[in-house]
C-alpha positions as CSV (number, residue, x, y, z in Angstrom):
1,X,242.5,320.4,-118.8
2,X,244.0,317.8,-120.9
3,X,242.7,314.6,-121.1
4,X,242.9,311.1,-122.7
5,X,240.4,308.5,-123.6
6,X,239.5,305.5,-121.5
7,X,238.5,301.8,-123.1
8,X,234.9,302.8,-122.8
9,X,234.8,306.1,-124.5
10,X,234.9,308.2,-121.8
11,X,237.3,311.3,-121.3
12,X,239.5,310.7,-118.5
13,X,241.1,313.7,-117.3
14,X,245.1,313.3,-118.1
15,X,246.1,313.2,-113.7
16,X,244.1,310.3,-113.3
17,X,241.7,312.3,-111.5
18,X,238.4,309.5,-111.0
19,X,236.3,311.7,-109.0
20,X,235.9,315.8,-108.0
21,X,234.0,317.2,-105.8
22,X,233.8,321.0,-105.2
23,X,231.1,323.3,-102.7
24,X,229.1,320.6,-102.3
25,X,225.9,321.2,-99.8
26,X,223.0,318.6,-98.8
27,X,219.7,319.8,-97.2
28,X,218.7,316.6,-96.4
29,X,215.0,318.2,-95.1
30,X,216.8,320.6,-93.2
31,X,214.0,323.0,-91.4
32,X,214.5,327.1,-92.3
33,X,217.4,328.2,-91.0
34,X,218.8,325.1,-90.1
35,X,222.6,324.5,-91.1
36,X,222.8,322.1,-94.3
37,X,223.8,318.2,-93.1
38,X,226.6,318.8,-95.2
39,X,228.1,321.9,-96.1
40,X,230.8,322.9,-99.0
41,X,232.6,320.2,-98.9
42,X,235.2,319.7,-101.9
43,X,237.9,317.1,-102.7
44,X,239.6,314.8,-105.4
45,X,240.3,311.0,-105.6
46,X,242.9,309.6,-108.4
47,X,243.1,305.8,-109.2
48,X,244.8,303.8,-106.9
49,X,244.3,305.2,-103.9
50,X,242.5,304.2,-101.0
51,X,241.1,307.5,-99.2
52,X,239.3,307.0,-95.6
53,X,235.9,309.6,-94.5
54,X,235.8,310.1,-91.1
55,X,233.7,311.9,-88.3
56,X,231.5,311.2,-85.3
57,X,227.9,309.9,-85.2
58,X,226.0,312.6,-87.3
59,X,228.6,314.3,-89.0
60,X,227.4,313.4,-92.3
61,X,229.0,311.2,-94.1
62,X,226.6,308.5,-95.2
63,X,224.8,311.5,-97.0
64,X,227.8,312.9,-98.3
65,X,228.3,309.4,-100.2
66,X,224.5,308.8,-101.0
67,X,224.7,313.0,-102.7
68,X,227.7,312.0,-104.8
69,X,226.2,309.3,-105.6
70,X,223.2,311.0,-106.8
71,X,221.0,309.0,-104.1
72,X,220.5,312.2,-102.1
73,X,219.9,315.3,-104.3
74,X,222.1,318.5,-103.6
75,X,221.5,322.0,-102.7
76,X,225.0,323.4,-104.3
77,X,227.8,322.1,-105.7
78,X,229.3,319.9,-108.4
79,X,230.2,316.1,-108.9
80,X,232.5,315.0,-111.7
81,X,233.5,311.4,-112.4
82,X,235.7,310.4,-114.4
83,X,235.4,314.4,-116.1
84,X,231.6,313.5,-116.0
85,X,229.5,315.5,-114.4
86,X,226.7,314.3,-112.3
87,X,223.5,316.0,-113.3
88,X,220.9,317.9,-111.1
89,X,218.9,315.5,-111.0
90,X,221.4,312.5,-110.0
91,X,222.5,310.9,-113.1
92,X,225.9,309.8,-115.0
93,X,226.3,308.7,-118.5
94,X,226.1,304.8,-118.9
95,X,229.6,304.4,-119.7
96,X,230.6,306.4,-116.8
97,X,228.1,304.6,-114.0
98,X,228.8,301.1,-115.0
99,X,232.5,302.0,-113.5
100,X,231.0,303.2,-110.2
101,X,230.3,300.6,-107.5
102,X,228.6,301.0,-103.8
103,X,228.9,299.0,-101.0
104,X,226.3,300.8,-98.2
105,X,226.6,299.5,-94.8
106,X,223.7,297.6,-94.8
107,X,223.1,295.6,-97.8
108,X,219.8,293.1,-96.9
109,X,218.4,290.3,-99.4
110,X,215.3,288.1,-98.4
111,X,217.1,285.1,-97.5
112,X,213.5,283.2,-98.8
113,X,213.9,284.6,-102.1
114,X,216.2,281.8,-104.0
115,X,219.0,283.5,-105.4
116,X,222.5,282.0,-105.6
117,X,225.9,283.6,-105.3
118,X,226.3,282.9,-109.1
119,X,223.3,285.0,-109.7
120,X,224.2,287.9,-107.8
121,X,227.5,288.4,-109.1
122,X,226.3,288.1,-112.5
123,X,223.7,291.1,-111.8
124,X,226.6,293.0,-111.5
125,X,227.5,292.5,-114.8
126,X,224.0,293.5,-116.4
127,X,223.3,296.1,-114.1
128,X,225.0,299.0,-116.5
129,X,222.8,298.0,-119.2
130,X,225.6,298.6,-121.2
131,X,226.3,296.1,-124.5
132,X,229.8,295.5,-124.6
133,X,232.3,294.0,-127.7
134,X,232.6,290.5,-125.3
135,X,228.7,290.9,-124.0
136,X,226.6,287.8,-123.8
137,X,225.9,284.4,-122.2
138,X,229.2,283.1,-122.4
139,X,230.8,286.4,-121.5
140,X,228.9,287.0,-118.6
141,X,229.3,283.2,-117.2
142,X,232.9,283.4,-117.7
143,X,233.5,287.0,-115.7
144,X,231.5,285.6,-113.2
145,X,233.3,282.6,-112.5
146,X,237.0,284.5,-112.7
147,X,234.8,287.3,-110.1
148,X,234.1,284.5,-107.8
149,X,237.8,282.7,-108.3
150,X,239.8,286.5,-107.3
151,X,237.3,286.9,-104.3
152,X,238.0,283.8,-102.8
153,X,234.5,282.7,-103.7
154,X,235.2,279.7,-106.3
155,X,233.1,277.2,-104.3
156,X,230.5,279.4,-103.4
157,X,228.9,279.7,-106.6
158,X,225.7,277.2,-106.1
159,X,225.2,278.2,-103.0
160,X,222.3,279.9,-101.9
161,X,222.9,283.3,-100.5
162,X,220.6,282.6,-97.1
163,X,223.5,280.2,-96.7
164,X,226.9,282.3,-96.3
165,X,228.0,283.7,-93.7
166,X,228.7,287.7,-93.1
167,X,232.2,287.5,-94.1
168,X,231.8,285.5,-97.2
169,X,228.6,287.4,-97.7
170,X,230.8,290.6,-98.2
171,X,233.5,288.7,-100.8
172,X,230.6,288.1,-102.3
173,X,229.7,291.6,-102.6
174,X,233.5,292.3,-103.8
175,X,232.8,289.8,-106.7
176,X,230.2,291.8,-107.5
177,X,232.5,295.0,-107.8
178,X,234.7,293.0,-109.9
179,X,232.6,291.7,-112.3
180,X,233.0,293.8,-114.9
181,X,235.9,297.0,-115.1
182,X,234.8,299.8,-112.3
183,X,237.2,302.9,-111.4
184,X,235.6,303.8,-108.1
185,X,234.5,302.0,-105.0
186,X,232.5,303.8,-102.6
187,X,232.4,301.9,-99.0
188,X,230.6,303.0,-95.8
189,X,231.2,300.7,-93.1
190,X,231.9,297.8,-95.0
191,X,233.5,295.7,-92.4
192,X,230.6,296.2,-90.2
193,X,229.8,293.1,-88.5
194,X,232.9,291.2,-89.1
195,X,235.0,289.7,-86.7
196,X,239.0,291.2,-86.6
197,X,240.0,287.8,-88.4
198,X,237.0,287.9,-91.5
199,X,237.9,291.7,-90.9
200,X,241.6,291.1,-91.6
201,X,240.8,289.4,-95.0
202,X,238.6,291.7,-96.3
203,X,241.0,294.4,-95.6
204,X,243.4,292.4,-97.2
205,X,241.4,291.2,-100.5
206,X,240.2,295.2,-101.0
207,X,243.7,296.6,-100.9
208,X,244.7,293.6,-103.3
209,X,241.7,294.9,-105.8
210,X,242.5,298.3,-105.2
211,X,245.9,297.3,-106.7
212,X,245.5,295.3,-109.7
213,X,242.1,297.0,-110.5
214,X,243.6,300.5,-110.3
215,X,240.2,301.3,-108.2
216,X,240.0,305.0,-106.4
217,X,238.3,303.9,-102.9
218,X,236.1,306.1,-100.7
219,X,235.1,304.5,-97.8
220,X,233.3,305.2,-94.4
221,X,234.8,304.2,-91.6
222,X,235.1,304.4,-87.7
223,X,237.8,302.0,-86.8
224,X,240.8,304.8,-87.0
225,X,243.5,302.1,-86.2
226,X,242.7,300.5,-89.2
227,X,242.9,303.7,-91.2
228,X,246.3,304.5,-90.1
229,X,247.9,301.2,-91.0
230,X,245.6,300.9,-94.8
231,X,244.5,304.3,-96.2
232,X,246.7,306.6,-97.9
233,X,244.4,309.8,-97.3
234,X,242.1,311.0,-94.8
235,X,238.9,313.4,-95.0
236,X,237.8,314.4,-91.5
237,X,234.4,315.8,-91.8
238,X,231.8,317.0,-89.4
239,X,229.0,318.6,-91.7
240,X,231.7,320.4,-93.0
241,X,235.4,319.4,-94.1
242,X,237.5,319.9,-91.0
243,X,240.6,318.5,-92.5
244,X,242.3,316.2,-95.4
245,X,245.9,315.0,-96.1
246,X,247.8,311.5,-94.7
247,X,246.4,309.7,-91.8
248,X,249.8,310.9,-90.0
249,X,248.7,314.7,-90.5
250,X,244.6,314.3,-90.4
251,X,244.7,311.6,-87.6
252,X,247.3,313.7,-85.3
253,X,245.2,314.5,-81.6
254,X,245.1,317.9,-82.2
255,X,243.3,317.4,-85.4
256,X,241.1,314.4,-83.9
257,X,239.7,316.4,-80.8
258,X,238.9,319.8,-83.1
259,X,237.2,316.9,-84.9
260,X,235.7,314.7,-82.2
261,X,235.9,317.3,-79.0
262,X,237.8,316.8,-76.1
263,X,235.7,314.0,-75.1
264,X,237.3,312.0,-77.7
265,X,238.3,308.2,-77.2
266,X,240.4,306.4,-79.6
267,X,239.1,303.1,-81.0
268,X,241.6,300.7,-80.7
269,X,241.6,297.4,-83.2
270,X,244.0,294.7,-83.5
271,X,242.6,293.6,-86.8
272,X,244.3,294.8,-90.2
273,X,246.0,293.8,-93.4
């Protein structure tokens, strides 16, 4: 495959290709004979594209993310981002992680332990590890502050985060993303908890990111409606992948009661960008 360098040293393959995925198969403490939680699943994400997972209760989809991720560990299969490959044992090259970001969908602090929204966004920046050319104090305060300003979170900066709300909670989050240069967001459920208007924004302030950031975007998500009108591809899995391609193709009835059964309801939201 040809490929050509990123800013960060790392070998980019020449499509724009930000993450593979091919026969991948999690145990998850599957008993003998059991089937795998997720089984041979393979599939691609270039830059620039926002790309919804989607299933019923159980179908595996949290665990697909966490395996790619290298949270869960495999049983088969390979993981390559950005023409890295994930180890057996879970683990990307520095240069490579520090361009990964995960939102799970539930991300608790200690509302008693004293952190600000400054400070957490700026643990974004450190939490490569990497040193890089504009690296330091003032670097770090400054990406913070322009993190905060294109998340909508300018005058949240002193606050405490016990204090925000849900939705400005998750800008906050976004800030965090944005921190410092990532090629792939992985989300599951992140509008979870939002009402359709702090819904609407995020939508809005994600595919606004995806844009000028040039992210590749995996994220979780039950509300279908809303993947119709934002995503661009659609993975239906259930353990195993049932079907991918545009919403209009993967979210047709046919396909959604092979996915769901015939029991099937469709969620229907009024929230979107």
């Amino acid at each position: 495959m040809t490929t050509v360098p990123n800013p960060t040293g790392v070998t980019v393959p020449a499509a724009d290709t930000v993450l593979e995925v091919e026969g991948h198969t999690v145990a998850r403490g599957a008993a003998a004979g059991e089937r795998p939680a997720v089984e041979n699943v393979s599939f691609s994400l270039a830059a620039e594209t926002d790309t919804a997972l989607v299933g019923p209760n159980g179908a595996g989809k949290s665990t697909l993310v966490q395996a790619v991720l290298g949270i869960l560990p495999r049983q088969a299969g390979t993981v390559r981002v950005l023409g890295a490959p994930l180890s057996a044992r879970g683990r990307l090259p520095a240069a490579v992680r520090a361009q990964v970001a995960y939102l799970p969908q539930q991300l608790t602090v200690n509302g008693r332990f004293p952190l600000t929204v400054e400070e957490v966004v700026g643990l974004g920046w450190e939490s490569s590890g990497l040193r890089l050319p504009w690296a330091g104090r003032r670097g770090r305060s400054a990406a913070v502050r322009v993190a905060l300003a294109r998340t909508g979170c300018a005058d949240l900066g002193g606050r405490l985060i016990s204090e925000l709300s849900t939705g400005q909670w998750k800008r906050v989050l976004l800030a965090f993303c944005v921190v410092r240069p990532r090629r792939l967001l992985l989300l599951d459920e992140a509008q979870a908890g939002l009402d359709p208007q702090a819904a609407d924004q995020f939508l809005r302030l994600l595919f606004d990111l995806r844009r000028s950031e040039g992210w590749a975007v995996l994220q979780i998500s039950h509300d279908l409606e809303m993947v119709r009108r934002t995503c661009d591809r659609v993975l239906c899995l259930n353990r195993s992948l049932r079907c991918q391609g545009s919403p209009e193709i993967a979210l047709s009835p046919a396909r959604l009661e092979q996915l769901y059964g015939r029991a099937y309801v469709p969620y229907h939201h009024h929230h979107g960008p």
